[in-house]
N, C-alpha and C positions, 0 to 999 in steps of 0.2 A: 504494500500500500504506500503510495505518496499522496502527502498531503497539500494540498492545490491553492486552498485559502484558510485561515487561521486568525480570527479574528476576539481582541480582547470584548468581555461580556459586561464581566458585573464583578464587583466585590463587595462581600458585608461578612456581618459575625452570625446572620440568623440562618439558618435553615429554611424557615420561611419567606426569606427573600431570593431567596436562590432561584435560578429559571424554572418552571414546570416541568417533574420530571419525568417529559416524555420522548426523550432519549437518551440513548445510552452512554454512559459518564464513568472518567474514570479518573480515578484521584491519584495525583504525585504527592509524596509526603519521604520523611527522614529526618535524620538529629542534623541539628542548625548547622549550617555551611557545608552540608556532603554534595552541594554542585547541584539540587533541585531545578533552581531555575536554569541554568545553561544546559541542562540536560531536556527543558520542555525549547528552549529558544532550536538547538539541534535538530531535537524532534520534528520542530515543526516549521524549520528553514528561515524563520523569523528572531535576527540578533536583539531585538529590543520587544519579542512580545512579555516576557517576562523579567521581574528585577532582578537585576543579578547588584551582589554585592557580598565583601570581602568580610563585611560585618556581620557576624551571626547575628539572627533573627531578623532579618530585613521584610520576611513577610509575614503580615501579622493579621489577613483575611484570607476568608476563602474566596481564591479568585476563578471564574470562572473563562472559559476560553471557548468560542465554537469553532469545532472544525471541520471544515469543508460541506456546511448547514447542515450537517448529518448528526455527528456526538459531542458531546463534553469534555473537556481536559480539563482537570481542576485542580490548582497548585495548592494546597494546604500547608498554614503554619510548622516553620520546625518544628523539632521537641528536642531538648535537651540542653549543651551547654550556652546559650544564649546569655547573653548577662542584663537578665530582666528584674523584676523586683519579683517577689512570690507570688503576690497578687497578680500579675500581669502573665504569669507564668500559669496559674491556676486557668486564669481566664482561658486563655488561648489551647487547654489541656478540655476545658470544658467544649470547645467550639470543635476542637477534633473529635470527643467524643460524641457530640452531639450528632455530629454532619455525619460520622461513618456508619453511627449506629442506628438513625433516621430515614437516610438518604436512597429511596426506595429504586431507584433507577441506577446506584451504584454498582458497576457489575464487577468493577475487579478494582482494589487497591496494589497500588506499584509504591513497594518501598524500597526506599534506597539506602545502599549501607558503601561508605567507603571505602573502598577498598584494601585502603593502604592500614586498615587497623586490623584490629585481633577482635574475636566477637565484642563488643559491648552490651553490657547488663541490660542499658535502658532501649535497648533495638532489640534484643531478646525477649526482654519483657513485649514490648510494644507486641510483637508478633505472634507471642502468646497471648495476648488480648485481642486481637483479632480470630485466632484460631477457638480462642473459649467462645467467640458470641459468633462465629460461623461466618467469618468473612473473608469470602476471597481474593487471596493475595498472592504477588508473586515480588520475588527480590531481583533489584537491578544494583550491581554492584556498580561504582561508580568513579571515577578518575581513575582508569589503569591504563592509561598513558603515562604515569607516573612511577610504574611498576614497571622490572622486568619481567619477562616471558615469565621465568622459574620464579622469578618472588610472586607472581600475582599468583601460577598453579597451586605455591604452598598458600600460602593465605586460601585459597578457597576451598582448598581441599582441608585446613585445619575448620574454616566456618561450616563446611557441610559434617564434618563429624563432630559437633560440638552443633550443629543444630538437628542430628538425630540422636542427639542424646533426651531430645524431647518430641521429636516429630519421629511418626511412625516412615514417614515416607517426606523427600523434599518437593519443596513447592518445586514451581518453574523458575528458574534462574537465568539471568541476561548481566553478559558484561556491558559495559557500555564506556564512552569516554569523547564528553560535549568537545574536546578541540580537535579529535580525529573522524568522528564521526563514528565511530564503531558501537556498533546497538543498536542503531536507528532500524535500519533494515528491519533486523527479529523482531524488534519490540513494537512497531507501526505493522506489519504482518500478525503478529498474534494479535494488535485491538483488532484490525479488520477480520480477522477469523470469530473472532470475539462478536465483532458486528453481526456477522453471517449469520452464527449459530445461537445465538440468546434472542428472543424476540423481544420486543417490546413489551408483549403481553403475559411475557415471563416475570414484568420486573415492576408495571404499573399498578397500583394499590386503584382495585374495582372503587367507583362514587357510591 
């Protein structure tokens, strides 16, 4: 799949202002600065649809994106090291929770984990909160242009044995790397198979 037009929507903190959800939507999320926004701008061949910045927590709505008048791309707040006040941190933990656990037309969350690290508690955690309220998800590992061949094979081959030490089986997995372009291909092919295969009236809550 290429994507032809990509156009920004809407941003807010409610659920209920978000577009109607009558197409299919899929949410970008990850711990603060692992590359979110350069990895939707990649995506979607547009360097300024999303904010990019060196500062963790730079996005702090759910912002929405339509792509090619068809589905949703939705960038959601980081989570973790940001350097926010608790209150501000609460909030933004409350809006993720809200959107993913609401959000009837969500058909797959894409979380991204850095590459260049060792698993982390709070990306572990995350994923097993998704996994306990049945939401599906798959991992886009992220900046391994930064890695060699062999350092990026061990890093992932120690994150898949340290994530079936709680998962019966691994989700789908995509490398990916916003200044080479690598993952664009797989991971724009799986939403439109994605597109293909879930209906609409798979995912719309009946009036």
């Amino acid at each position: 799949m290429i994507i032809k037009k990509a156009e920004y929507l809407i941003s807010n903190t409610e659920i209920k202002k978000c577009p109607a959800p009558v197409k299919h939507e899929y949410a970008f999320i990850g711990r603060s600065n692992v590359g979110k926004s350069s990895l939707i701008n990649m995506l979607t061949d547009r360097k300024g649809l999303a904010m990019t910045s060196a500062k963790p927590g730079k996005t702090k709505t759910i912002n929405h994106f339509f792509i090619d008048d068809k589905w949703y791309l939705v960038d959601l707040p980081g989570y973790g090291y940001a350097k926010v006040s608790k209150t501000t941190k609460e909030k933004w933990d409350k809006i993720i929770d809200h959107y993913i656990l609401k959000r009837s037309n969500l058909i797959c969350t894409f979380v991204l984990i850095d590459s260049r690290l060792e698993p982390q508690k709070i990306d572990m955690a995350f994923m097993e909160w998704l996994g306990m309220n049945h939401i599906p998800f798959v991992i886009v590992f992220t900046k391994i242009d930064k890695l060699s061949s062999s350092e990026l094979n061990k890093n992932l081959t120690a994150y898949k044995k340290r994530l079936l030490l709680t998962w019966e089986s691994l989700p789908e997995i995509f490398i990916s790397s916003a200044e080479t372009g690598t993952g664009k291909k797989e991971i724009l092919n799986y939403i439109g198979q994605l597109n293909k295969d879930v209906p609409l009236s798979a995912f719309i809550e009946p009036k």
